[in-house]
N, C-alpha and C positions, 0 to 999 in steps of 0.2 A: 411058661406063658407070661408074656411083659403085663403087667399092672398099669392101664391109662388111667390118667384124669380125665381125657375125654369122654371116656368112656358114660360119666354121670352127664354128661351135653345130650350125647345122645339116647340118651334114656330118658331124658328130659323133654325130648323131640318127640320120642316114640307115643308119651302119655298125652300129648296135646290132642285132643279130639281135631283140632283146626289146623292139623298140620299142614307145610307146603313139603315141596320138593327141596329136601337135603342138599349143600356142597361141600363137599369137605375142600378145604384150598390148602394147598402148602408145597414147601419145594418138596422135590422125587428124595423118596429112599425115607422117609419120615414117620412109617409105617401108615400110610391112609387107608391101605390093604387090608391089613392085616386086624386092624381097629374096628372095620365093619362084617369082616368074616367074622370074629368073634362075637361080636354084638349082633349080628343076624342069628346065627345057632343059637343061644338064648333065649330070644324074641319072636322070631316068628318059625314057621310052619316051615314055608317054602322059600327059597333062597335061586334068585335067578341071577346068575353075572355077565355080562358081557364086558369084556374085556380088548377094549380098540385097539390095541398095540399087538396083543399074542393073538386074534381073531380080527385082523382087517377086513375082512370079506364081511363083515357085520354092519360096518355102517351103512349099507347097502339098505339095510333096517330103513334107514331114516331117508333115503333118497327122494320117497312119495311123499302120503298123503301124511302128515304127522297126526291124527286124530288117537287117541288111544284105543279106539278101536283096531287102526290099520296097524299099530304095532305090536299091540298082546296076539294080533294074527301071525303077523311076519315071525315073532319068538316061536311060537308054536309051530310055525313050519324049521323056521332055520334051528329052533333048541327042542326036538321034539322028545326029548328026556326030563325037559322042566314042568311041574306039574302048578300051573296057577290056583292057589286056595284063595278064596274069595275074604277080603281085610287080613288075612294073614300071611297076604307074601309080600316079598321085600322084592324089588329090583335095582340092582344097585351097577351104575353105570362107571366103569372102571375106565380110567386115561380116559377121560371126557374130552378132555382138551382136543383128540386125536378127529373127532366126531363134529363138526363144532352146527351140524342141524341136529344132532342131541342134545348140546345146549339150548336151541328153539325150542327143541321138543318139550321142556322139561316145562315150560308153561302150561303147557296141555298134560301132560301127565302129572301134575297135583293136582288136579281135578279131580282125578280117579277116585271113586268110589270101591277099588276091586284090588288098588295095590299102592302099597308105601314105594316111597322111589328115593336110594342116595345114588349123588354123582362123584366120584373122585378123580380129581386133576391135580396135575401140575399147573402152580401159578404160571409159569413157563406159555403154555398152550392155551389157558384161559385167557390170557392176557395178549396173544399176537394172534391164534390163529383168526380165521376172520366168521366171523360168527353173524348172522344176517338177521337176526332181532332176537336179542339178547331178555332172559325172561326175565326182566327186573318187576319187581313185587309178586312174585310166582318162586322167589325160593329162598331160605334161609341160610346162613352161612357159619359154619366154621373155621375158624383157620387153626390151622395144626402145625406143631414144631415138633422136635426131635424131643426125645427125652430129658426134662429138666433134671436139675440134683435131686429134687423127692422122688421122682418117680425112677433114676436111679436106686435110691438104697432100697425102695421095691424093690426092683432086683438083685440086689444084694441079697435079699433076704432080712431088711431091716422093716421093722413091723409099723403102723402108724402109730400104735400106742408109745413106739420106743420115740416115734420123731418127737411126740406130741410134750411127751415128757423133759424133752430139748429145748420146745416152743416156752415151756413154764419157766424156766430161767431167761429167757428172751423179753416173756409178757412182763415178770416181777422183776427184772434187771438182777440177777440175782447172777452173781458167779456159777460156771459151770463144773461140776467137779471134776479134778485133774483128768481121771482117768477117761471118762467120759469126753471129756473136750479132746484127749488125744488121738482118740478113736474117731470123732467126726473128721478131725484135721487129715485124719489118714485116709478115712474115703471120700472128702473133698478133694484132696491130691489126685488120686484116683478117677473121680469124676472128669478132672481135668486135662487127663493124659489120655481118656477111655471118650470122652463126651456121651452123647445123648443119640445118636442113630442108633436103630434098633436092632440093626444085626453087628455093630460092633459091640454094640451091649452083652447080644447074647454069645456072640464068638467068646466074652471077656470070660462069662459067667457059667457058661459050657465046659467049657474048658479049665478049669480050675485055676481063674483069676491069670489065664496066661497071655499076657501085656502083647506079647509076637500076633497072635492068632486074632486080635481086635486090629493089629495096627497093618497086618494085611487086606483086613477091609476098609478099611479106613482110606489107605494110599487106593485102594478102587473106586470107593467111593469119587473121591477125589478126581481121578481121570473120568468117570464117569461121568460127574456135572461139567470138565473141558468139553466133552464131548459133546453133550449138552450144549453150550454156548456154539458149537460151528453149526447142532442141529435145529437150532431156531432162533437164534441173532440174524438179523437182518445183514447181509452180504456185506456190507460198510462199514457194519462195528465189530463181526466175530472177531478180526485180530486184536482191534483194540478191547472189547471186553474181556475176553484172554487173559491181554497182557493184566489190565486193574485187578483181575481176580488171583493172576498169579503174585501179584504184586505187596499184595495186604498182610501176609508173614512180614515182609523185609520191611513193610511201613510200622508196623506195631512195634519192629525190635529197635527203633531210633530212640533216642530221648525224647524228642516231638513225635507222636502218638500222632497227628494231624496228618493223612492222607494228602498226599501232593503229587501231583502228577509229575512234577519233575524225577520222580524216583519212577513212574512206569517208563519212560522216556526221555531222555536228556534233551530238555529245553522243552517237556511237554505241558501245557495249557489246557486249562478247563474247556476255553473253546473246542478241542479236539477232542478231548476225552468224558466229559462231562455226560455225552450222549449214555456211551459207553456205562458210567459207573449206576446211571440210571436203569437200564436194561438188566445190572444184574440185582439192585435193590428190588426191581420190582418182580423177577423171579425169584425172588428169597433167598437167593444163593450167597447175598448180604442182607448187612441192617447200619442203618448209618449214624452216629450219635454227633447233634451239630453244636458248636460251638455257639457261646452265647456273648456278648458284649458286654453286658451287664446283669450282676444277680439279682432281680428283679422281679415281680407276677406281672403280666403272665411271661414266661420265658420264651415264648414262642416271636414275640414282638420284638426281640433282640438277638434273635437268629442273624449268625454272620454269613452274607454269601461266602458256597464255597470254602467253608472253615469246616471241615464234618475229620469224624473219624470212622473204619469200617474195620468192621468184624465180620468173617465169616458166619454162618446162619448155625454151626454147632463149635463148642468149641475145641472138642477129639476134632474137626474136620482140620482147624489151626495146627495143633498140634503133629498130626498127621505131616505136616510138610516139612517137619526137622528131622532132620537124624534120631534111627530108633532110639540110640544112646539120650537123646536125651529125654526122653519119655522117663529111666530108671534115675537122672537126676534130680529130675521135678519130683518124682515119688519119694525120694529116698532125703530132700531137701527139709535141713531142720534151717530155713529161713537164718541163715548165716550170715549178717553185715558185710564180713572182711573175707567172704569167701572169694577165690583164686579164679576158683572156673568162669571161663570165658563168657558162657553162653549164659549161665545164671547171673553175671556180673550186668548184661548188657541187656536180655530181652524178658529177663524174668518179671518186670513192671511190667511193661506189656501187654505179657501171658496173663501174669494175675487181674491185670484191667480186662483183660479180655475175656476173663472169666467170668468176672464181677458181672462184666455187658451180658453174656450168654445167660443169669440165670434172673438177672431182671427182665429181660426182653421172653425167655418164657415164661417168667412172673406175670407177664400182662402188661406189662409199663412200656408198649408198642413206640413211644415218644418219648428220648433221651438226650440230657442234653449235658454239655462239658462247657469248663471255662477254664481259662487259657490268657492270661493277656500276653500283649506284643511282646513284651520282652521277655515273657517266660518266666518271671520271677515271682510267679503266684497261677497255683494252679488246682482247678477240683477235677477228681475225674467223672465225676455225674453228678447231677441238680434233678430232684426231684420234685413234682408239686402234685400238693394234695389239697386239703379242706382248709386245714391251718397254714398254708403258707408254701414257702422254699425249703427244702431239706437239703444241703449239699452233703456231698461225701465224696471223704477222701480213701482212697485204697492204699494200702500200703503192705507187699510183699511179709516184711520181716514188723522191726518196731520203731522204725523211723519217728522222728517227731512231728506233728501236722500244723507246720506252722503256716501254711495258707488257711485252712480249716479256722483255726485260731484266731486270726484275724478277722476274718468274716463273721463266726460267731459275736465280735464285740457288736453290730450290726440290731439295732435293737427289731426291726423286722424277721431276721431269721431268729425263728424259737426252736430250733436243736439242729443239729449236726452231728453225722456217724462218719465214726472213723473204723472202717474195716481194716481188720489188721489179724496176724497171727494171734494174736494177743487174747486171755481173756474179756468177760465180760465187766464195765465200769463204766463209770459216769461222773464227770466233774462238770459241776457248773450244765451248761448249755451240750457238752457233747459229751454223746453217748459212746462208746468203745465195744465194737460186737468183734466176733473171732468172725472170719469169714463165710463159715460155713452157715452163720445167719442171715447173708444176704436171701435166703427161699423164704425167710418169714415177712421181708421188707415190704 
């Protein structure tokens, strides 16, 4: 059984006397399923599902009168196996999106005095289908990702006490010891060739760590979200969102990391495609990190049109698009400067930025930003802001020296900067040095 962090959200929901009606939001395959079956068996008594995709004949449910009357009646005819306990049953409305007068509905039913109510959708469907009064102030929200690196080594079988013990050299900037640090670095690799969907997690870990049997799901997954983009992109942009989404491998492996349309189509334009890259950010099937003009508070005011980079929404779904070979070089990679191989020479920045992106972005840090000037001869791969300030940071595969970081640091407005790198834990002056696998603590 996978280990969520959501899991404390909704248990958090459950104890509010005031509750509304639940949504969990996130792309398909994410486990949003799987997250409230478990947390109903738990919780409550009685457990009602209707499910719009595998039981179409159900929205029929919501065709009438939406009163919660008229629908605890219609379940009781159309589910006459489900038994309603009065404040102890849960009805949890699965592929919501598919229903979109069960979206209406969901205002009327937090009302209910007789039943908790979650919804689960793909942002996909929540977001186009056409929904005829949307229950705003009538529900609360989740949004949920695929499994971050912690709730990885949950699965591993790595305990919190063990992470926690990891976090103490992080909080007291303290070296981590050899042996210990080599073993994080090995199920961060791991992490990164496996990512965070649920069933390639559990393919990895079922199966006794076998890399084939995760990267089978992985490549479905994959044609499954294509499929996705012809079954609800609007007629005008499925090719072209297609094409952006097929695109974003061969953008990440350039030297400029910066998304250009000219690589989805030779002499292609944001006019043309710009619709397109929007459609897939807002089905989570990406996440965009925008370029900033200057390092600056607030960063948002020096957003460059049109300067973004994109990541897939896991980073096993990236990986997934290369040759299984190189799944066992990224694992098996002791961060070699003057190594030979092709693919490591060329897209492995990239990969490790792109890594770096997947496990801030389920850290919480929904808003990321890179800096980049014109000519390229100074570059961060994310800028952070918090209470005290800018925090830039630089990524670095192996142990490169960070001489953009460095410069910036002289900067009397930025008070630290991390340099993520294979490398030990240290600190000189203004920038700090974490191994990578501490970006979960950032």
């Amino acid at each position: 059984m996978l280990k969520r962090k959501y899991m404390d959200q909704l248990v958090s929901w459950f104890q509010n006397e005031e509750k509304k009606a639940l949504v969990i939001c996130g792309a398909r395959q994410v486990g949003k399923t799987y997250l409230v079956e478990m947390f109903a068996k738990e919780y409550y008594a009685s457990f009602i599902e209707i499910n719009f995709i595998e039981n179409p004949s159900l929205i029929t449910l919501f065709d009438g009168n939406l009163s919660v009357e008229n629908i605890l009646a219609g379940i009781a005819l159309y589910l006459p196996g489900n038994t309603i306990v009065p404040r102890k049953t849960i009805l949890f409305l699965d592929e919501i999106q598919e229903c979109p007068k069960a979206i209406t509905a969901l205002k009327f039913l937090t009302k209910s005095d007789i039943i908790d109510v979650i919804a689960s959708g793909s942002a996909l469907g929540m977001s186009y289908n056409r929904v005829t009064s949307f229950p705003v102030g009538a529900v609360e929200y989740i949004d949920m990702a695929a499994l971050d690196f912690r709730e990885f080594l949950w699965a591993l079988g790595i305990s919190e006490e063990t992470i926690h013990t990891v976090k103490t050299f992080f909080d007291e900037i303290k070296e981590v010891p050899d042996a210990i640090h080599r073993q994080m670095m090995r199920y961060l690799k791991q992490y990164m060739v496996i990512g965070g969907m649920p069933e390639a997690v559990n393919a990895f870990v079922n199966n006794n760590y076998d890399y084939y049997k995760a990267d089978l799901v992985q490549r479905r997954i994959i044609r499954d979200y294509i499929a996705d983009i012809a079954r609800f992109a609007r007629p005008e942009i499925k090719i072209k969102a297609e094409a952006c989404y097929k695109s974003i491998p061969n953008q990440l492996s350039k030297e400029n990391h910066k998304f250009q349309y000219s690589q989805v189509e030779k002499k292609g334009t944001a006019r043309k495609f710009e619709t397109s890259v929007d459609w897939l950010l807002n089905a989570n099937m990406a996440f965009a990190v925008n370029n900033v003009s200057f390092i600056e508070y607030p960063l948002e005011a020096h957003i460059i049109d049109n300067s973004v980079r994109l990541y897939p929404n896991d980073i096993g779904l990236l990986i997934g698009t290369y040759d299984f070979g190189v799944k066992k070089l990224l694992v098996d990679d002791e961060y070699d400067e003057k190594t030979t191989n092709i693919i490591l020479k060329t897209a492995k920045g990239g990969l490790y930025e792109a890594l770096i992106a997947d496990i801030l972005m389920k850290n919480g840090h929904r808003q990321l930003f890179f800096y980049r000037n014109e000519s390229g001869t100074a570059e961060l791969e994310f800028l952070l802001e918090n209470t005290e300030g800018i925090i830039p940071i630089e990524v670095k595969a192996g142990r490169k020296r960070s001489r953009t970081l460095n410069n910036v640091l002289e900067k009397e407005d930025v008070y630290r900067g991390v340099k993520l790198a294979s490398q030990n834990v240290g600190i000189a002056g203004k920038k700090l040095t974490l191994p990578l696998y501490m970006t979960m603590f950032l």
